[in-house]
Biopython code that builds the backbone (N, CA, C, O; Angstrom):
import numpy as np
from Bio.PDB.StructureBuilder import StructureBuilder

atoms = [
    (1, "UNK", "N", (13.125, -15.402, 12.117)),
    (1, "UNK", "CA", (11.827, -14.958, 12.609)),
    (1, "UNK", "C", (10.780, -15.123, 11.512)),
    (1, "UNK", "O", (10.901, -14.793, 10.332)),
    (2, "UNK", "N", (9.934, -15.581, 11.992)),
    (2, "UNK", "CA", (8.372, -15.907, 11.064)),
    (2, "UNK", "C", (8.207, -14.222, 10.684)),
    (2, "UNK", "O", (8.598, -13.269, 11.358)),
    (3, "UNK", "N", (7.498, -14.211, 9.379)),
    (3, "UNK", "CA", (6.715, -13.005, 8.764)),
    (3, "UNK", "C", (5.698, -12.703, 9.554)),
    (3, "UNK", "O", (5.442, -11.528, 9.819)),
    (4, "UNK", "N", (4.717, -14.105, 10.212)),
    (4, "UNK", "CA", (3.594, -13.941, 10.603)),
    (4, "UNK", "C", (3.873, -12.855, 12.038)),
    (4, "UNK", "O", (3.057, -12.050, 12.486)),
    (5, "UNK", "N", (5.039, -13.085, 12.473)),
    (5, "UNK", "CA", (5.648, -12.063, 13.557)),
    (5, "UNK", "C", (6.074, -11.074, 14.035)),
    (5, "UNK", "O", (6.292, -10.674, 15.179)),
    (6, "UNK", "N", (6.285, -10.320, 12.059)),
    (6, "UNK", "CA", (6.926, -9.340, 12.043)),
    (6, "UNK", "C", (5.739, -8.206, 11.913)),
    (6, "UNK", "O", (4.617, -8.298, 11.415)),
    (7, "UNK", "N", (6.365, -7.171, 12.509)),
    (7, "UNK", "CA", (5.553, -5.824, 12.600)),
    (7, "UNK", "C", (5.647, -5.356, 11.107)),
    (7, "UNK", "O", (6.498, -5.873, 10.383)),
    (8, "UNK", "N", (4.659, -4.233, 10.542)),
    (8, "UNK", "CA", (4.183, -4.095, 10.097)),
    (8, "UNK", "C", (5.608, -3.156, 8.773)),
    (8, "UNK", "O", (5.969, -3.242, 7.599)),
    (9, "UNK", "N", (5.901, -2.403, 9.946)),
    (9, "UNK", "CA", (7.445, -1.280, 9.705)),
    (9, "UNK", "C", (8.267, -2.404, 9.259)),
    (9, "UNK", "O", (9.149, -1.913, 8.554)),
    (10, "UNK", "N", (8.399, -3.576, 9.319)),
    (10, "UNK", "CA", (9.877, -4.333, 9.185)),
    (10, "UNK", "C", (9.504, -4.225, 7.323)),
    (10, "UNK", "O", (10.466, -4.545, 6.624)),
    (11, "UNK", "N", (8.408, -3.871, 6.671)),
    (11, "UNK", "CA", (8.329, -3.772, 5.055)),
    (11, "UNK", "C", (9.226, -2.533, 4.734)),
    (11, "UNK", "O", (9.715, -1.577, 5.335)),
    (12, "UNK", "N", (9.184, -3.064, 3.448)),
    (12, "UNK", "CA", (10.190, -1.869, 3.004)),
    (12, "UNK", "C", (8.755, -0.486, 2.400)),
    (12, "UNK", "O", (7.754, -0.625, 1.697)),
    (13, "UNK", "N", (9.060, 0.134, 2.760)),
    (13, "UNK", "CA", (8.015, 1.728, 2.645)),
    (13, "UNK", "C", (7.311, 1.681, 3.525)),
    (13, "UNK", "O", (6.847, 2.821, 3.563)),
    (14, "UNK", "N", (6.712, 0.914, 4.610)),
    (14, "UNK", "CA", (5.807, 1.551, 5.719)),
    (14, "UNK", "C", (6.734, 1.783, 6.727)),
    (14, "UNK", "O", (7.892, 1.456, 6.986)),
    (15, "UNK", "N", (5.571, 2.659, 7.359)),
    (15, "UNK", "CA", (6.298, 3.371, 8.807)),
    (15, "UNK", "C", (5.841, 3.499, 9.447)),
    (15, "UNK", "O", (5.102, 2.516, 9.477)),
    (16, "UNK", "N", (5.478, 4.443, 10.666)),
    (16, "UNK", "CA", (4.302, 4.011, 11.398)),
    (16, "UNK", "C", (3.051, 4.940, 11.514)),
    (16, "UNK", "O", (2.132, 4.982, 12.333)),
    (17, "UNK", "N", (3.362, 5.700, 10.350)),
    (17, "UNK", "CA", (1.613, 6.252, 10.401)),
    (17, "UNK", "C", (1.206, 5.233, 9.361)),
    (17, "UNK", "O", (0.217, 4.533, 9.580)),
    (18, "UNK", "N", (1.922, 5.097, 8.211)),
    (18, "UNK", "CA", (1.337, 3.690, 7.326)),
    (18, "UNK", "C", (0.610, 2.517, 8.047)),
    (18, "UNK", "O", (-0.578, 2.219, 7.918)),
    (19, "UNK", "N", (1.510, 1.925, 8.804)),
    (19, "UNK", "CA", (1.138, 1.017, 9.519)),
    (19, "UNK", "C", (0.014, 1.331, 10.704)),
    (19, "UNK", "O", (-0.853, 0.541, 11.077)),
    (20, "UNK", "N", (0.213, 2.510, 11.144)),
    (20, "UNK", "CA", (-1.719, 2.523, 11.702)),
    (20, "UNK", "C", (-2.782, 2.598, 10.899)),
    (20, "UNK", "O", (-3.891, 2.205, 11.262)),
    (21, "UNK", "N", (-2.484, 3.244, 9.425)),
    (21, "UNK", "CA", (-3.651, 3.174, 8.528)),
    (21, "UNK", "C", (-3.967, 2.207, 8.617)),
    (21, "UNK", "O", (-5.104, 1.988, 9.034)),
    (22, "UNK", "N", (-2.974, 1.008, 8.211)),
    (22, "UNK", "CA", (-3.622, -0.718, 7.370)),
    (22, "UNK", "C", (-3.725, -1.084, 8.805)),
    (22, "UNK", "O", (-4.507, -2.021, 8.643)),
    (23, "UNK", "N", (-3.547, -1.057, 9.956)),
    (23, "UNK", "CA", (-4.197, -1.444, 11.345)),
    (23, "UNK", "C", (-5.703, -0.913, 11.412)),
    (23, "UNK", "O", (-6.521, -1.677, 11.925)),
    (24, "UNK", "N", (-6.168, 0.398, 10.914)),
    (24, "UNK", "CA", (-7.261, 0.381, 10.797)),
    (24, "UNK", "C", (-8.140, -0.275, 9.712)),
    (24, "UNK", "O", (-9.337, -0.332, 9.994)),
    (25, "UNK", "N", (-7.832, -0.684, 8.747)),
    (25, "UNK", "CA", (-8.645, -1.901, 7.811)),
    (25, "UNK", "C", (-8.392, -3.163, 8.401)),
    (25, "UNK", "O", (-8.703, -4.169, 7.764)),
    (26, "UNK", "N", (-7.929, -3.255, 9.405)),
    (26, "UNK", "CA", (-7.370, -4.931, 9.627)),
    (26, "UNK", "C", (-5.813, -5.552, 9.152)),
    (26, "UNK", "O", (-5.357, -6.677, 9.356)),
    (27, "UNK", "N", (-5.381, -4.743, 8.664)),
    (27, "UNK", "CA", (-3.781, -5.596, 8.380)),
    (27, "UNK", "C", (-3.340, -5.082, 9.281)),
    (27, "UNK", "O", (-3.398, -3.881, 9.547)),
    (28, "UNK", "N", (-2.554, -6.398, 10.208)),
    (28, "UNK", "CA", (-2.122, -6.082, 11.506)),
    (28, "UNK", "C", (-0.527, -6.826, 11.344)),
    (28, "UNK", "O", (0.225, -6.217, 12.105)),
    (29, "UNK", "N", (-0.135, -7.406, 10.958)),
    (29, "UNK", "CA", (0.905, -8.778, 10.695)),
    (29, "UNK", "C", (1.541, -8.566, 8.572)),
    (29, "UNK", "O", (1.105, -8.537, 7.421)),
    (30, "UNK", "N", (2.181, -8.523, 8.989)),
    (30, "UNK", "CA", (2.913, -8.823, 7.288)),
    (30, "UNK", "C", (2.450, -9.699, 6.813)),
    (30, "UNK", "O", (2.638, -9.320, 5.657)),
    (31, "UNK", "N", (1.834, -10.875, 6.670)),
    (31, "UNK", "CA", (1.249, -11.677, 6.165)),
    (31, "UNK", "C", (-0.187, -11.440, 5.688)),
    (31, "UNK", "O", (-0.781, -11.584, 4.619)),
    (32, "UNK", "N", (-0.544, -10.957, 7.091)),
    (32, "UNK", "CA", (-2.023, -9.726, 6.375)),
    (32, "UNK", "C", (-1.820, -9.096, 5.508)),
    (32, "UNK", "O", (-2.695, -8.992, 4.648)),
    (33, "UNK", "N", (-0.469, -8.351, 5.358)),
    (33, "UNK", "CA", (-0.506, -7.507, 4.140)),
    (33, "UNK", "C", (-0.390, -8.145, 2.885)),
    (33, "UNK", "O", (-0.924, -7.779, 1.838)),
    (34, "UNK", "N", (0.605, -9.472, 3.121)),
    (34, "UNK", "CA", (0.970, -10.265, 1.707)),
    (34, "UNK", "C", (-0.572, -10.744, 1.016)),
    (34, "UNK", "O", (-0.965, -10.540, -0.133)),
    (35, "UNK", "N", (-1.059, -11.229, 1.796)),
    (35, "UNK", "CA", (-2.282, -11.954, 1.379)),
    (35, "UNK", "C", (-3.188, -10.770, 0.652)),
    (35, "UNK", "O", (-4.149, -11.059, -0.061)),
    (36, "UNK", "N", (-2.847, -9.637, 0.867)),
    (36, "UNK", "CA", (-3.765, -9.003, 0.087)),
    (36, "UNK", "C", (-3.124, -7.818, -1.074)),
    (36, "UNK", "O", (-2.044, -7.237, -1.177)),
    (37, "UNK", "N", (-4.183, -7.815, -1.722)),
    (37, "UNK", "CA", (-3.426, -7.205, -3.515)),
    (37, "UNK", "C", (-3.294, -5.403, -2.989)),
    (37, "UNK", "O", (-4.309, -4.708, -2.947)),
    (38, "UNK", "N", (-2.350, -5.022, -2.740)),
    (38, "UNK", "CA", (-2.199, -3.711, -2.664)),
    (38, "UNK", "C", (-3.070, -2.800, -3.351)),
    (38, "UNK", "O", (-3.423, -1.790, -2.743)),
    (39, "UNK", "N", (-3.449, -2.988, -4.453)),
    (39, "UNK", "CA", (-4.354, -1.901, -4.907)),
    (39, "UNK", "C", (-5.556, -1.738, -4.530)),
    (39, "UNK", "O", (-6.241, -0.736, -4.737)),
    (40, "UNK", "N", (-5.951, -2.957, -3.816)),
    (40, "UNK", "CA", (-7.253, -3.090, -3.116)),
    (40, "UNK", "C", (-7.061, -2.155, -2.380)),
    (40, "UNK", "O", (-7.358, -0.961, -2.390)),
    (41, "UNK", "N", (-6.350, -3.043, -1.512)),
    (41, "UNK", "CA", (-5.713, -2.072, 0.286)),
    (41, "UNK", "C", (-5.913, -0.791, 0.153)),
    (41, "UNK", "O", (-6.688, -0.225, 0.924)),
    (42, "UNK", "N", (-4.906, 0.266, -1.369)),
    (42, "UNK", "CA", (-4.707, 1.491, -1.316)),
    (42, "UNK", "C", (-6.183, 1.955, -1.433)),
    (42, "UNK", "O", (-6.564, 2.635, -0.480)),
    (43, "UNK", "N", (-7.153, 1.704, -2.486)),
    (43, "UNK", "CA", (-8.204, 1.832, -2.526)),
    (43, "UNK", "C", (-9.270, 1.937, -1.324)),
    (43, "UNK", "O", (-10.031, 2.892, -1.167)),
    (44, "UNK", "N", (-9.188, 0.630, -0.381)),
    (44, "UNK", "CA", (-9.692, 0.672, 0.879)),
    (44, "UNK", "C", (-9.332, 1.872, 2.308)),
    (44, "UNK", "O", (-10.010, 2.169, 3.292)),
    (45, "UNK", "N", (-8.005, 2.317, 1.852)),
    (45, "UNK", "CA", (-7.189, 2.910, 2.897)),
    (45, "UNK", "C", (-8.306, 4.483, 2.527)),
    (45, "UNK", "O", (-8.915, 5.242, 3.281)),
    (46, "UNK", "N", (-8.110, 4.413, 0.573)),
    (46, "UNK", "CA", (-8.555, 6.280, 0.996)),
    (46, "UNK", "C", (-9.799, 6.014, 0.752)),
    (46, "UNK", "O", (-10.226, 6.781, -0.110)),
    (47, "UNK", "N", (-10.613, 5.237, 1.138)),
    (47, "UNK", "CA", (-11.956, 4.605, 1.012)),
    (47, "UNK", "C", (-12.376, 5.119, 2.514)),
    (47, "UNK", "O", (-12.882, 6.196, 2.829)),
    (48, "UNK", "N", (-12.044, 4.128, 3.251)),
    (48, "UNK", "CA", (-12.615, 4.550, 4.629)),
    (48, "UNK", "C", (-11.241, 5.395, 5.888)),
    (48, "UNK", "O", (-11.592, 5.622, 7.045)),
    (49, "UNK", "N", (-10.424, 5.594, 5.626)),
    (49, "UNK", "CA", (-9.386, 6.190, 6.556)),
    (49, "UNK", "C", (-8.471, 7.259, 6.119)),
    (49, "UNK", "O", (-8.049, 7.965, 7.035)),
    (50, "UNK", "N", (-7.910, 7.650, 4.458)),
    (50, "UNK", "CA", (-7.477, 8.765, 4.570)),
    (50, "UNK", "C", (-8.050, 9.386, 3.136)),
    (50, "UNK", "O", (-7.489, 8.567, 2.408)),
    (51, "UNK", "N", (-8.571, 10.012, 2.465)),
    (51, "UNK", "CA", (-9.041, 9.696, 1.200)),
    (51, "UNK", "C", (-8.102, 10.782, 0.295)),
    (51, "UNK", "O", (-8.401, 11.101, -0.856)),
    (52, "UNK", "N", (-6.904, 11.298, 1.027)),
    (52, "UNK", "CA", (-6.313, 12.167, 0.746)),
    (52, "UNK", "C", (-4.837, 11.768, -0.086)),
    (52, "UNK", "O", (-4.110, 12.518, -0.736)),
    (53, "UNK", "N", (-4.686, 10.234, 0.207)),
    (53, "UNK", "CA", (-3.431, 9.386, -0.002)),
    (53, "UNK", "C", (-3.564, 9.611, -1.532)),
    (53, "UNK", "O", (-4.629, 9.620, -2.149)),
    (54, "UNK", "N", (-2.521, 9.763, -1.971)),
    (54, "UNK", "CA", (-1.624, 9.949, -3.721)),
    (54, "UNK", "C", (-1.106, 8.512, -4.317)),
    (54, "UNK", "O", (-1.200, 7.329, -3.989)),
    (55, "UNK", "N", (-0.702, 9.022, -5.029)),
    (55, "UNK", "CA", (-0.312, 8.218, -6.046)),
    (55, "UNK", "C", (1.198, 7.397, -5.677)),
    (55, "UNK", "O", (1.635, 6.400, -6.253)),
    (56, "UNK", "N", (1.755, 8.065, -4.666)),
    (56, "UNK", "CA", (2.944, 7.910, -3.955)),
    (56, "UNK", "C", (2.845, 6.773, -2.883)),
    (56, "UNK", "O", (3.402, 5.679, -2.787)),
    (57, "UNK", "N", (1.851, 7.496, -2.044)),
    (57, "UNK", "CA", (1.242, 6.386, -1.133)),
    (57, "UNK", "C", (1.189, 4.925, -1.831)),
    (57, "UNK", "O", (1.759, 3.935, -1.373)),
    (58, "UNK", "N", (0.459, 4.951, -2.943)),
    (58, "UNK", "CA", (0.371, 3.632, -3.668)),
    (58, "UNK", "C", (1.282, 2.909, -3.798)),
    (58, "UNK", "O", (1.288, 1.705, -3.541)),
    (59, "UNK", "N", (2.433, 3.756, -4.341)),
    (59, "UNK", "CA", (3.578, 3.181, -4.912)),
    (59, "UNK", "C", (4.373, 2.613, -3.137)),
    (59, "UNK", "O", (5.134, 1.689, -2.853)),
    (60, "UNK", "N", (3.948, 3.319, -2.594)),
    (60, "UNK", "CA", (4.729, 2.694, -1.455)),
    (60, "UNK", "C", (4.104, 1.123, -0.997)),
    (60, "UNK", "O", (4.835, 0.161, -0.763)),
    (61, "UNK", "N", (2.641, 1.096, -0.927)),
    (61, "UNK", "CA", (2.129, -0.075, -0.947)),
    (61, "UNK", "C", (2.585, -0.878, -1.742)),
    (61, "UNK", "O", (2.816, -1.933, -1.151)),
    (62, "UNK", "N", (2.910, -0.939, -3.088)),
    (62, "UNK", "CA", (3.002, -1.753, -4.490)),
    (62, "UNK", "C", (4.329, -2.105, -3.789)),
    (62, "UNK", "O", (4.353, -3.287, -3.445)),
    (63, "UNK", "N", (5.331, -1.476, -3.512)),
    (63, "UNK", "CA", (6.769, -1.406, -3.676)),
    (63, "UNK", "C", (6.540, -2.288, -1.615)),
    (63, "UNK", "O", (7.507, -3.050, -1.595)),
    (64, "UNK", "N", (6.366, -2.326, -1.277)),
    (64, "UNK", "CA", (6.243, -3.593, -0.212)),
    (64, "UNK", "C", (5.867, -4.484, -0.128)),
    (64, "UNK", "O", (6.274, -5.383, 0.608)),
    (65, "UNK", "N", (4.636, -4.513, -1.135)),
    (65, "UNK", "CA", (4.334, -6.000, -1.484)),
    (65, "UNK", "C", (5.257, -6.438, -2.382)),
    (65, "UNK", "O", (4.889, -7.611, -2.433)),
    (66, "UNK", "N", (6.365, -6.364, -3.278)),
    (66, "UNK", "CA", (7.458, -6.605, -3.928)),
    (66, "UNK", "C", (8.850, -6.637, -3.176)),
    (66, "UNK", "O", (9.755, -7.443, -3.390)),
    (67, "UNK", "N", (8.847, -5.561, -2.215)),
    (67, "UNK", "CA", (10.268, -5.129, -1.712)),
    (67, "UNK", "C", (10.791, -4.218, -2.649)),
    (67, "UNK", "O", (11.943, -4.559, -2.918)),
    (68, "UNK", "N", (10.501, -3.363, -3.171)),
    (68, "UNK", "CA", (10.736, -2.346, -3.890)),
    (68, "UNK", "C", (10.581, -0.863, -3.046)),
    (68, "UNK", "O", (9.671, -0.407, -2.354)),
    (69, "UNK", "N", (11.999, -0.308, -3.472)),
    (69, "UNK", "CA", (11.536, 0.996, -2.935)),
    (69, "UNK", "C", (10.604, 2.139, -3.757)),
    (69, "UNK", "O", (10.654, 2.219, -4.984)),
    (70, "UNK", "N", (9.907, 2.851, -3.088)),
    (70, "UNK", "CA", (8.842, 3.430, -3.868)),
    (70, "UNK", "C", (9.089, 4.200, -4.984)),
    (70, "UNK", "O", (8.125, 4.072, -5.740)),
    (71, "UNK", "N", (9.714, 4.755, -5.333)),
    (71, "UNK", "CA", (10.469, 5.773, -6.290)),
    (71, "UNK", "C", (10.719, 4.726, -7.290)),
    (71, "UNK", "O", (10.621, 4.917, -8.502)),
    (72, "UNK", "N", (11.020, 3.702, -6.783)),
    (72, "UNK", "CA", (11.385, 2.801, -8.312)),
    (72, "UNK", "C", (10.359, 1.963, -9.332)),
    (72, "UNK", "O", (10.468, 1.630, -10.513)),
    (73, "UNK", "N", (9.208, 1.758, -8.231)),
    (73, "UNK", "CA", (7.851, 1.018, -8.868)),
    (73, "UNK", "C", (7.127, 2.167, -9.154)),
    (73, "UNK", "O", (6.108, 1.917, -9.797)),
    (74, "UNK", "N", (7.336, 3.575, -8.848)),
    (74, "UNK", "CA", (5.783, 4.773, -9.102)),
    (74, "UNK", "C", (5.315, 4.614, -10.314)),
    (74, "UNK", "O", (4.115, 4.352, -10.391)),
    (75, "UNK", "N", (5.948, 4.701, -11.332)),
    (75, "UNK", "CA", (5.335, 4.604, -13.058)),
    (75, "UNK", "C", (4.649, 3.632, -13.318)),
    (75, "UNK", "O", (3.515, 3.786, -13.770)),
    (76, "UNK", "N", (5.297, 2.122, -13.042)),
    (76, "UNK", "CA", (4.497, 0.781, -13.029)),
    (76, "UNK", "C", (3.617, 0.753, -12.053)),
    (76, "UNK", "O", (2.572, 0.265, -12.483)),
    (77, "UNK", "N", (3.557, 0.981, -11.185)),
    (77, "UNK", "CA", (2.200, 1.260, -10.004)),
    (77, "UNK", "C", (0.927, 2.473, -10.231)),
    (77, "UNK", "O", (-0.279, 2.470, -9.982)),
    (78, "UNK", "N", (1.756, 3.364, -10.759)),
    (78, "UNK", "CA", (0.721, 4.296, -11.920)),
    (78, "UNK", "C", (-0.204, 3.694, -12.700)),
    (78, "UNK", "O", (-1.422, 3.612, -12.538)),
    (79, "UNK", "N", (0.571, 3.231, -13.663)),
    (79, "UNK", "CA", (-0.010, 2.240, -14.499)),
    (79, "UNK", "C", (-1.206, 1.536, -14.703)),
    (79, "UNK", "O", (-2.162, 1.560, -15.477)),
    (80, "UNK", "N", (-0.849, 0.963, -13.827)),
    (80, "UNK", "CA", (-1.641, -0.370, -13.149)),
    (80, "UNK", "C", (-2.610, 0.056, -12.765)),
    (80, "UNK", "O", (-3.650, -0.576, -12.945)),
    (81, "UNK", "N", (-2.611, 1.382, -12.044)),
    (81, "UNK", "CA", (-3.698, 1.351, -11.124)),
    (81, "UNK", "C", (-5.026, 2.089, -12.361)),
    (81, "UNK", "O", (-6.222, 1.819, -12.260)),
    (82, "UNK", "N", (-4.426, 3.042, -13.472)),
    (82, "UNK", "CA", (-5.016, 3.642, -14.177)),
    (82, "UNK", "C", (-5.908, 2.810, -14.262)),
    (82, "UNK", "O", (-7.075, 2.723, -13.880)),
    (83, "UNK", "N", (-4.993, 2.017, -14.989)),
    (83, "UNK", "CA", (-5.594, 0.217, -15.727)),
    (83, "UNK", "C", (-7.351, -0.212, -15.301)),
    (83, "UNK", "O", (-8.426, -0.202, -15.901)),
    (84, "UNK", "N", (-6.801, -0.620, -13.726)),
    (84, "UNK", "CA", (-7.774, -0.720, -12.820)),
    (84, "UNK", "C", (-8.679, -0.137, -12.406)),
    (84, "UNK", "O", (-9.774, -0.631, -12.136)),
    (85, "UNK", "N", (-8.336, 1.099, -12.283)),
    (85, "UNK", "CA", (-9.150, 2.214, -11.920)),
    (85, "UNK", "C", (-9.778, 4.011, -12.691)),
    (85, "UNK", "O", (-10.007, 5.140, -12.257)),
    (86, "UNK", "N", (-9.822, 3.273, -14.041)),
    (86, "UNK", "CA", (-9.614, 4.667, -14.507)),
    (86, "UNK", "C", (-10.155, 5.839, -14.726)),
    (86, "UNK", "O", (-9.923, 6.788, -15.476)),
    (87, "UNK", "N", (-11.161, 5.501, -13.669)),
    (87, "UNK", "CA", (-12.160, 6.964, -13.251)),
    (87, "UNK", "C", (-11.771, 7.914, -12.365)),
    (87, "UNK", "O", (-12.308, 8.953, -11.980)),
    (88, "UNK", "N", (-10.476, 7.239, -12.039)),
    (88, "UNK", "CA", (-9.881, 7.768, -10.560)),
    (88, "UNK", "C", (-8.071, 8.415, -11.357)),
    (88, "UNK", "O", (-6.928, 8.324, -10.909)),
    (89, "UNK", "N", (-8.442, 8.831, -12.239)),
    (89, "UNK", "CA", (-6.718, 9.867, -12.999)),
    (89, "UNK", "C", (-6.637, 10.892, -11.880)),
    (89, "UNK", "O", (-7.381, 11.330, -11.003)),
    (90, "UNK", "N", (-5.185, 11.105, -12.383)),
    (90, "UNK", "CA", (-5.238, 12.667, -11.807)),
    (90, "UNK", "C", (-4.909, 12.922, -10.612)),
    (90, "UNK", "O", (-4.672, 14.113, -10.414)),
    (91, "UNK", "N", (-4.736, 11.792, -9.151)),
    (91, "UNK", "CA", (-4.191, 11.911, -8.233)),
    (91, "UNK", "C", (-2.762, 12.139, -7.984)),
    (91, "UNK", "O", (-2.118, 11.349, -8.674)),
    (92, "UNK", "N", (-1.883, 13.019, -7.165)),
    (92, "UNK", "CA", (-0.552, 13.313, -7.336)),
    (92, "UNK", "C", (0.045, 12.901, -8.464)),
    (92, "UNK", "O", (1.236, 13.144, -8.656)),
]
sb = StructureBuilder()
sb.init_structure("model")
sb.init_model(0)
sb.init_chain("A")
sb.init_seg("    ")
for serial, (resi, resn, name, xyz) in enumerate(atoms, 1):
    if name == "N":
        sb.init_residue(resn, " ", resi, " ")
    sb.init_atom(name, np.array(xyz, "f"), 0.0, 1.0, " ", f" {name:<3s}", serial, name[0])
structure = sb.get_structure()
C-alpha cells in the first residue's frame, strides 16, 4: 500500500485525536505529514488548534516523522526544539 493512502493513525504516535489536530492544519495523508518538518507542525498545532500541547506531544510528532516511539526521541526533540525556539522553555 502507497503512504500517499495511508491514514494518518497507521504512524507510529498518532491516534485519532492527533490525527484530527493535523486534519485541522491540513495534514490529511502521511505524506502530508512527511513533507513537513514536525517542529513547524507542533508549533502550528498549538498556534491555531490546541495551544495547550507539551513537550510530549512534540516528541510524539518528532518520533513519527522518524518512526520512533515517543519516550525514546523526548530529550533529542527537547533539544531541538529549545534550539529553535528558545523563548518558548518550560513547557511540560
Amino acid at each position: 500500500m502507497k503512504q500517499q493512502s495511508q491514514r494518518l493513525e497507521s504512524l507510529t504516535n498518532i491516534g485519532r485525536l492527533t490525527a484530527r489536530k493535523l486534519q485541522t492544519i491540513g495534514i490529511l495523508t502521511v505524506d502530508d505529514f512527511l513533507a513537513r518538518d514536525p517542529y513547524e507542525v507542533f508549533e502550528e498545532l498549538r498556534a491555531f488548534v490546541d495551544p495547550s500541547m507539551c513537550r510530549c506531544a512534540l516528541a510524539c510528532l518528532v518520533g513519527a516523522h522518524h518512526s520512533i516511539v515517543w519516550h525514546k526521541i523526548r530529550k533529542e526533540a527537547t533539544a531541538e526544539y529549545e534550539k529553535r525556539y528558545p523563548k518558548l522553555k518550560g513547557k511540560c
